[in-house]
TORLUM-267979 format. One record per residue (C-alpha): residue number from 1; z, x, y; residue in three letters. Coordinates in steps of 0.1 Angstrom, whole numbers, plus 5000, padded with zeros to 4 digits. Layout:
<recs>
<rec pos="NUM" w="Z" u="X" v="Y" code="ALA"/>
...
</recs>
This chain:
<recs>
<rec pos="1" w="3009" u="2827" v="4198" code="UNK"/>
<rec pos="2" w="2977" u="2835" v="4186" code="UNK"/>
<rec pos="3" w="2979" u="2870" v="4192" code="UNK"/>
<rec pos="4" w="2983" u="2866" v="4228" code="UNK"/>
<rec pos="5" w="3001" u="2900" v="4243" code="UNK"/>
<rec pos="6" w="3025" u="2903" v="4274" code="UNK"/>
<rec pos="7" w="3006" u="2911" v="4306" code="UNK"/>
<rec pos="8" w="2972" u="2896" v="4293" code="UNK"/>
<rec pos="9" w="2953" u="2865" v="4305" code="UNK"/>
<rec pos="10" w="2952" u="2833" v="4280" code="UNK"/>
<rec pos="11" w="2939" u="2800" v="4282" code="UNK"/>
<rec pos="12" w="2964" u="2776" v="4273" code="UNK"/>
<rec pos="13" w="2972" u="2738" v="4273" code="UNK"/>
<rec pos="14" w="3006" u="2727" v="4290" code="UNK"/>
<rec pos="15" w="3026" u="2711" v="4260" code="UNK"/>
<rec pos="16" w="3047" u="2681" v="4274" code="UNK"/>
<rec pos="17" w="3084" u="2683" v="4275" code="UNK"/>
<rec pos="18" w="3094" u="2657" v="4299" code="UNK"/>
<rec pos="19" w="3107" u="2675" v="4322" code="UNK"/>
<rec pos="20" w="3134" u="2694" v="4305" code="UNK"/>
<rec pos="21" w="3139" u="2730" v="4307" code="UNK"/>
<rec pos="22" w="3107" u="2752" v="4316" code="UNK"/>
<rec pos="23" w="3074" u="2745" v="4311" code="UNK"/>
<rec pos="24" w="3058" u="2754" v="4276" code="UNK"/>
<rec pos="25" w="3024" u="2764" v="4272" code="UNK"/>
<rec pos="26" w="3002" u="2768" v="4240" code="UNK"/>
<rec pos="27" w="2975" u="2793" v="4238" code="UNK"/>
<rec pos="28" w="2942" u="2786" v="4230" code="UNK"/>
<rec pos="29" w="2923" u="2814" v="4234" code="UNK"/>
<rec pos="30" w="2926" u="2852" v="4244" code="UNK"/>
<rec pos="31" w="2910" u="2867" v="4274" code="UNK"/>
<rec pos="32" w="2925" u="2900" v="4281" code="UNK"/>
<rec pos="33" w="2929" u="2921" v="4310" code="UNK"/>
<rec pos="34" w="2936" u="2903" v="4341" code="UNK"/>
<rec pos="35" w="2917" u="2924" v="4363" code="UNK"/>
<rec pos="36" w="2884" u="2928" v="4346" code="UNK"/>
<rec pos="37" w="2857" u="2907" v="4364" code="UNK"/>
<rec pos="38" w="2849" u="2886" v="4341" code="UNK"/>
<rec pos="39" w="2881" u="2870" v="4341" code="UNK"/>
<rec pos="40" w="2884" u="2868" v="4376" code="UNK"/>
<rec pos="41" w="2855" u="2847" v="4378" code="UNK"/>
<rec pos="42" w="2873" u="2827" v="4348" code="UNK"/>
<rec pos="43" w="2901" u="2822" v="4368" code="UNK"/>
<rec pos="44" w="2884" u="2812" v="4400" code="UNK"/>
<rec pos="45" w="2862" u="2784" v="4378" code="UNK"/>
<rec pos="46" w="2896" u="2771" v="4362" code="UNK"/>
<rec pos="47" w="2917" u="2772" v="4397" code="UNK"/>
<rec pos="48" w="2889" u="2755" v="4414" code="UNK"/>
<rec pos="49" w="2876" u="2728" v="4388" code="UNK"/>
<rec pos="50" w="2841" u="2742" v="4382" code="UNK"/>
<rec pos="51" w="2823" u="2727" v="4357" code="UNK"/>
<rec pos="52" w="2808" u="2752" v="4337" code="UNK"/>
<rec pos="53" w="2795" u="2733" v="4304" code="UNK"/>
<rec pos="54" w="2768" u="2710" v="4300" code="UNK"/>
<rec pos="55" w="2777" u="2676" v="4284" code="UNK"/>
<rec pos="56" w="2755" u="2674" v="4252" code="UNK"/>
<rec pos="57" w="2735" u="2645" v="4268" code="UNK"/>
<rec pos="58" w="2727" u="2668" v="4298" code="UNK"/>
<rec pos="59" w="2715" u="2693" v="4273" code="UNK"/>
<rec pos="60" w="2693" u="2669" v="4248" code="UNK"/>
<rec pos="61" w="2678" u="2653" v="4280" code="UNK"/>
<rec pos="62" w="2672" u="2688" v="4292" code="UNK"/>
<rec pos="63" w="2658" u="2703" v="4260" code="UNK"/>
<rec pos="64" w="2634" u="2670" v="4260" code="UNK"/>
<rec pos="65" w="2613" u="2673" v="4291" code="UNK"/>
<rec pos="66" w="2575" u="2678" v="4291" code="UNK"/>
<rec pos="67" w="2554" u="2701" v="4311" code="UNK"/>
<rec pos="68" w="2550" u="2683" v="4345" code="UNK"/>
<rec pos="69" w="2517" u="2666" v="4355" code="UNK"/>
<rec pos="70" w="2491" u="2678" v="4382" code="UNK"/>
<rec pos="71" w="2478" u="2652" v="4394" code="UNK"/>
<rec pos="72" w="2482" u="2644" v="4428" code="UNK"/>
<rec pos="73" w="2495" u="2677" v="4435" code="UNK"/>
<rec pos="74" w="2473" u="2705" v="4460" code="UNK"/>
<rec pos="75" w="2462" u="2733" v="4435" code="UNK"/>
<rec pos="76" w="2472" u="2774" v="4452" code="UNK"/>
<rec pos="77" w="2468" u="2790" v="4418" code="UNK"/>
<rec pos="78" w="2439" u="2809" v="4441" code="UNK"/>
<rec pos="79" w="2467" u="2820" v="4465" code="UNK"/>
<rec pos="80" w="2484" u="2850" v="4454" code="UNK"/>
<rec pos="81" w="2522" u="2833" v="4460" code="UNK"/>
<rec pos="82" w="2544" u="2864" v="4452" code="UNK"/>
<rec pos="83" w="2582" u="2860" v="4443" code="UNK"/>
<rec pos="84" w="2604" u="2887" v="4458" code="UNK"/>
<rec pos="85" w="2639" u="2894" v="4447" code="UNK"/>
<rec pos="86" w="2670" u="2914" v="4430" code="UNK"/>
<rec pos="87" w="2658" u="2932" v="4402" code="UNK"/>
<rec pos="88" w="2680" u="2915" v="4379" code="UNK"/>
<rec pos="89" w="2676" u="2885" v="4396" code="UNK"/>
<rec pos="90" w="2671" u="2860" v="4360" code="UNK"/>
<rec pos="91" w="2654" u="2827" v="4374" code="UNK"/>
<rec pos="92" w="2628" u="2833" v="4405" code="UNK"/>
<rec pos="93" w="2627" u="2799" v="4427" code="UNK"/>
<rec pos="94" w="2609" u="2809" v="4453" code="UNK"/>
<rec pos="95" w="2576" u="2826" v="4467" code="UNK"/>
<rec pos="96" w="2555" u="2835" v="4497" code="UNK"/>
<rec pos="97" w="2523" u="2842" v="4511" code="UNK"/>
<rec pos="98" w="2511" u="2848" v="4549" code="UNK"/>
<rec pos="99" w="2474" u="2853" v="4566" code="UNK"/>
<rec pos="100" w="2470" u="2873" v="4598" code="UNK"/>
<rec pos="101" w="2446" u="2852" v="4619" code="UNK"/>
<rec pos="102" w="2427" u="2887" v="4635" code="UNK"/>
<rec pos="103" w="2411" u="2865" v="4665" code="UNK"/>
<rec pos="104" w="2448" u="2852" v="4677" code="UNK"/>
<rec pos="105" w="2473" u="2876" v="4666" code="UNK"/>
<rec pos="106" w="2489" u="2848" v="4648" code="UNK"/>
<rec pos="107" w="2500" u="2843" v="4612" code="UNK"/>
<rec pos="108" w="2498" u="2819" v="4586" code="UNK"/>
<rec pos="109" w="2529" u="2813" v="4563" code="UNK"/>
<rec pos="110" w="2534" u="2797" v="4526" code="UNK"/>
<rec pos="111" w="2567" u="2794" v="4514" code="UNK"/>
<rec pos="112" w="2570" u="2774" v="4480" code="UNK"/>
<rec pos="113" w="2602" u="2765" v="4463" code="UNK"/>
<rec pos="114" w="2605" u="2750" v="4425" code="UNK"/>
<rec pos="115" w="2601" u="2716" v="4429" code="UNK"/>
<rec pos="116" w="2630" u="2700" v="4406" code="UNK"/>
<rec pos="117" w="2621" u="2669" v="4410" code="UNK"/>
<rec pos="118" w="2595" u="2672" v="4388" code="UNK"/>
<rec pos="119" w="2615" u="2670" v="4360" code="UNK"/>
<rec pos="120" w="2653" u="2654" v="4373" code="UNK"/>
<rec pos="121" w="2645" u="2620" v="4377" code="UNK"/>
<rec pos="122" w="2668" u="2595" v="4399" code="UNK"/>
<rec pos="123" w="2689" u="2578" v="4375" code="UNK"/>
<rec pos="124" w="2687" u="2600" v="4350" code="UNK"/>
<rec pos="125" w="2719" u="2621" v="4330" code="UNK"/>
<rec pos="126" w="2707" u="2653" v="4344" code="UNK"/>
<rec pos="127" w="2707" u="2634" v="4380" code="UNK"/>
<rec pos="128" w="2738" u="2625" v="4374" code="UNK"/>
<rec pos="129" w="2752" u="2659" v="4365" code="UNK"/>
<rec pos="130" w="2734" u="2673" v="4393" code="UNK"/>
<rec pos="131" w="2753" u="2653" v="4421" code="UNK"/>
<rec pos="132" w="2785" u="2660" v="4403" code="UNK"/>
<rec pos="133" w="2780" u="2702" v="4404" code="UNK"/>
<rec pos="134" w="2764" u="2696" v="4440" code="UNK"/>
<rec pos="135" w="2749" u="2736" v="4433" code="UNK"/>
<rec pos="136" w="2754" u="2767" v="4417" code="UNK"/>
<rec pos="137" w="2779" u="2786" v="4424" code="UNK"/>
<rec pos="138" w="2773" u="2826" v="4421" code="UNK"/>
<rec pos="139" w="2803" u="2850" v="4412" code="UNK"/>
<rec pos="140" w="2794" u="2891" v="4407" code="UNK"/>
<rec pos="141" w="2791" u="2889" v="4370" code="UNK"/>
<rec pos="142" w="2778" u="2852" v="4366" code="UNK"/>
<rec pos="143" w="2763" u="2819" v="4381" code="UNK"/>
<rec pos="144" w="2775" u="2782" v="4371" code="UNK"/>
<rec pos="145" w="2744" u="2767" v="4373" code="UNK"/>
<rec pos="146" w="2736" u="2727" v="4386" code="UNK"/>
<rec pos="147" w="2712" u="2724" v="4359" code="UNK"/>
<rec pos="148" w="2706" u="2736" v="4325" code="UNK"/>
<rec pos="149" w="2691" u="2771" v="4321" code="UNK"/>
<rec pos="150" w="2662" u="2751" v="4305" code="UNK"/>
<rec pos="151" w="2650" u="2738" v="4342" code="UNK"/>
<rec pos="152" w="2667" u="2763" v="4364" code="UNK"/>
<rec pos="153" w="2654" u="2797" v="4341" code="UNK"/>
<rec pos="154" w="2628" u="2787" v="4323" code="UNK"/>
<rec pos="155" w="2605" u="2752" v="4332" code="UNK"/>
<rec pos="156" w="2615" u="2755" v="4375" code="UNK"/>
<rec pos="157" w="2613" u="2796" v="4373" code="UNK"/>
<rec pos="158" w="2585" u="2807" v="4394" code="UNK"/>
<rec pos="159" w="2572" u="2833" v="4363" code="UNK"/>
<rec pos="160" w="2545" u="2854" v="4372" code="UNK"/>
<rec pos="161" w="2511" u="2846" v="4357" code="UNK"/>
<rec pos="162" w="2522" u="2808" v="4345" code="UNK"/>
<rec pos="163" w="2517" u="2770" v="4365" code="UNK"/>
<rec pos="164" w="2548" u="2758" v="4379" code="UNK"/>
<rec pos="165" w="2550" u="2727" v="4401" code="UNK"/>
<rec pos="166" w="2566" u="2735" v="4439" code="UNK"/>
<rec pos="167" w="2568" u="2722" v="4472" code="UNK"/>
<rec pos="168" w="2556" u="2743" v="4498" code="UNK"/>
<rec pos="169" w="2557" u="2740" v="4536" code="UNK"/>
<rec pos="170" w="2530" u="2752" v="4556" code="UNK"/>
<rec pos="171" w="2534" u="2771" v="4589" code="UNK"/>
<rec pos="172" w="2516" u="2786" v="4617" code="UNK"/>
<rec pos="173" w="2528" u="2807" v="4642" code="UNK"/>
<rec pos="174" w="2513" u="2823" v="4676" code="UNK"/>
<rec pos="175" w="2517" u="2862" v="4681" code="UNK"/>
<rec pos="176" w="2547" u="2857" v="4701" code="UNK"/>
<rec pos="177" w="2563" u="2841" v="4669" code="UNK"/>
<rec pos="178" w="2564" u="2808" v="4676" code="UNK"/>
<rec pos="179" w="2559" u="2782" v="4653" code="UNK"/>
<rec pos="180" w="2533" u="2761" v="4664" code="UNK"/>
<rec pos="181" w="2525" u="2737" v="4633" code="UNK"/>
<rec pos="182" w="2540" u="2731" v="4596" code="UNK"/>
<rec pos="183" w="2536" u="2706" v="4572" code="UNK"/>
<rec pos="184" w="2551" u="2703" v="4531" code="UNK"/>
<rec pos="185" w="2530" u="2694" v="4506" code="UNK"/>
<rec pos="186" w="2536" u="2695" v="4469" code="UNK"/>
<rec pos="187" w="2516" u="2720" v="4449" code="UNK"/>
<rec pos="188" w="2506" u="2735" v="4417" code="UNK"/>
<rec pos="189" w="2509" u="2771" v="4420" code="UNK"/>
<rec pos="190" w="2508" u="2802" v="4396" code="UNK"/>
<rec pos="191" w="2523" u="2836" v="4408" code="UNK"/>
<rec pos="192" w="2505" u="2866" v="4412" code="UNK"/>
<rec pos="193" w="2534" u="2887" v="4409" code="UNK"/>
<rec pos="194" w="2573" u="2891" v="4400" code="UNK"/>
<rec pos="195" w="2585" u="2919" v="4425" code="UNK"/>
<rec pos="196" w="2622" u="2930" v="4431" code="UNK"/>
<rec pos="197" w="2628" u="2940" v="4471" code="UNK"/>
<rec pos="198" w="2629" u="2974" v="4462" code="UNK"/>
<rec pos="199" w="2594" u="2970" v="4449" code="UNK"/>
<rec pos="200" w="2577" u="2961" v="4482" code="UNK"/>
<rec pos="201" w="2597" u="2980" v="4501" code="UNK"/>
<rec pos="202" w="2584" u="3014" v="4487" code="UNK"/>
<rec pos="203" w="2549" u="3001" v="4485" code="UNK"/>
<rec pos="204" w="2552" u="2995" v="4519" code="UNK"/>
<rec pos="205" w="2568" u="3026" v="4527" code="UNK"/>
<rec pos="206" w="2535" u="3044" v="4507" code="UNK"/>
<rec pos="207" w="2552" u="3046" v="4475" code="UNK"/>
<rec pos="208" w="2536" u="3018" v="4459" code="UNK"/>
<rec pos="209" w="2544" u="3010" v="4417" code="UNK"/>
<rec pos="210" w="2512" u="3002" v="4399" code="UNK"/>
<rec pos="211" w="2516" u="2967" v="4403" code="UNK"/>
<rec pos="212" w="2520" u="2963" v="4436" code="UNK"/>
<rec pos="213" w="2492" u="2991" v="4450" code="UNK"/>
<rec pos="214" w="2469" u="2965" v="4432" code="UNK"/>
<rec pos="215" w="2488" u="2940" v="4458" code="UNK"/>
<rec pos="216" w="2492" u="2960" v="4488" code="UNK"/>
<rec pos="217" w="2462" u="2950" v="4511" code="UNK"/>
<rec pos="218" w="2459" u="2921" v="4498" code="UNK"/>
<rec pos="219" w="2496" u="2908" v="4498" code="UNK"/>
<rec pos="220" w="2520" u="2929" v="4512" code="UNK"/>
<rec pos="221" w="2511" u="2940" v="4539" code="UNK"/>
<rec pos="222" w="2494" u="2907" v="4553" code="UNK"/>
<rec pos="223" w="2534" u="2897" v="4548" code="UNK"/>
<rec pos="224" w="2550" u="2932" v="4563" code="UNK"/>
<rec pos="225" w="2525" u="2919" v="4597" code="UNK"/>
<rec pos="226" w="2541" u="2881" v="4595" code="UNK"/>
<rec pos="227" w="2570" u="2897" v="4598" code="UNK"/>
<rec pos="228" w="2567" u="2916" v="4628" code="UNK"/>
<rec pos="229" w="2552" u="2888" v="4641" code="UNK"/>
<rec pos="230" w="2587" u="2864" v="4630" code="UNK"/>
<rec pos="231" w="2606" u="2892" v="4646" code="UNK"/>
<rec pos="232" w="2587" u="2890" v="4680" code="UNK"/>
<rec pos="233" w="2603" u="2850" v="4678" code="UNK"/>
<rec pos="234" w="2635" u="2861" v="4668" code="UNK"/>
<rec pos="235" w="2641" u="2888" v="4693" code="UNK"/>
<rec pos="236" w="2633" u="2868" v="4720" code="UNK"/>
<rec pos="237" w="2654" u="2836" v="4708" code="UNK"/>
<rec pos="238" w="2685" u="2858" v="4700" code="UNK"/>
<rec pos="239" w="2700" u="2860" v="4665" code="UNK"/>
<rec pos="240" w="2719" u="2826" v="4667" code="UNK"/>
</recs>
């Protein structure tokens, strides 16, 4: 029906017989090879219930949201917050910065993440959808995202060089790596950069891209040194 071949992979609805003889199936739509990886991630949504469309209320409520407010927030667009990830990472949600306090050895940590909730309110249809999804869920050649790619890819992504609300916890630890203080705070923040892992890696290893040499003292390597300085903590608490 429809086309449909032996060996390939439809999407079909279950015709009621009651109960006699074997099941019959009409197919609705095509999808060809069973082992291509797009279908295995089709399968995986169907066989697990995923939802992975939007009702059109989700959308419209979506598609009307305004750009979020400022006031009351702390203003970092000074602080050059970087976002660091896959290179074909599509929505960037979170970023970092971190000081090197020269007279302690110490270091001083932001970590900001999108703050949603500047847009889903309680109560509202995109609320509601959230709770039912609960998160994303990532498969090689696709995400099924919790929210409509108008928050999670576009109003809550991180972009470089643009204001985006966040919340961002602020931590200070002592050159052994111990955290000594943090506290959260909501923000207004504005990226310096978009860099993939690779990116920072070879500046740090000396082989820096334009953009991030113009980054590198400034940025990077203050991070590189918080590292270290995490790793200290780490070593001497043991991996779990």
């Amino acid at each position: 029906e429809n086309g449909a071949k032996d060996g390939e992979l439809v999407e079909a609805d279950i015709v009621k017989d009651h109960g006699r003889g074997l099941p019959r199936a009409r197919v609705r739509e095509r999808l060809g090879d069973m082992k291509s990886q797009r279908n295995v991630s089709l399968i995986a949504i169907h066989q697990h219930g995923i939802p992975n469309e939007f009702p059109e209320r989700v959308i419209t409520e979506s598609e009307a949201l305004k750009t979020f407010s400022v006031q009351g927030r702390t203003d970092l667009r000074h602080v050059p917050l970087v976002t660091i990830d896959p290179p074909d990472a599509r929505d960037h949600d979170d970023a970092v910065w971190a000081d090197v306090d020269a007279a302690t050895g110490g270091a001083n940590i932001i970590v900001a993440i999108a703050d949603v909730a500047a847009y889903v309110r309680p109560g509202t249809a995109l609320d509601r959808e959230a709770r039912v999804r609960g998160n994303s869920v990532y498969f090689p050649d696709r995400v099924v995202p919790m929210l409509p790619e108008r928050i999670s890819n576009d109003l809550c992504s991180l972009r470089e060089k643009e204001d985006r609300p966040a919340l961002a916890c602020f931590m200070s630890f002592d050159k052994s790596g111990r955290k000594t203080r943090h506290h959260f705070e909501r923000i207004v923040m504005r990226s310096a950069a978009k860099l993939s892992y690779e990116e920072a890696q070879s500046a740090i290893d000396g082989k820096p891209s334009a953009k991030a040499e113009v980054l590198l003292n400034p940025v990077l390597r203050p991070l590189w040194s918080a590292y270290a300085i995490l790793q200290k903590g780490r070593d001497a608490r043991g991996p779990l």
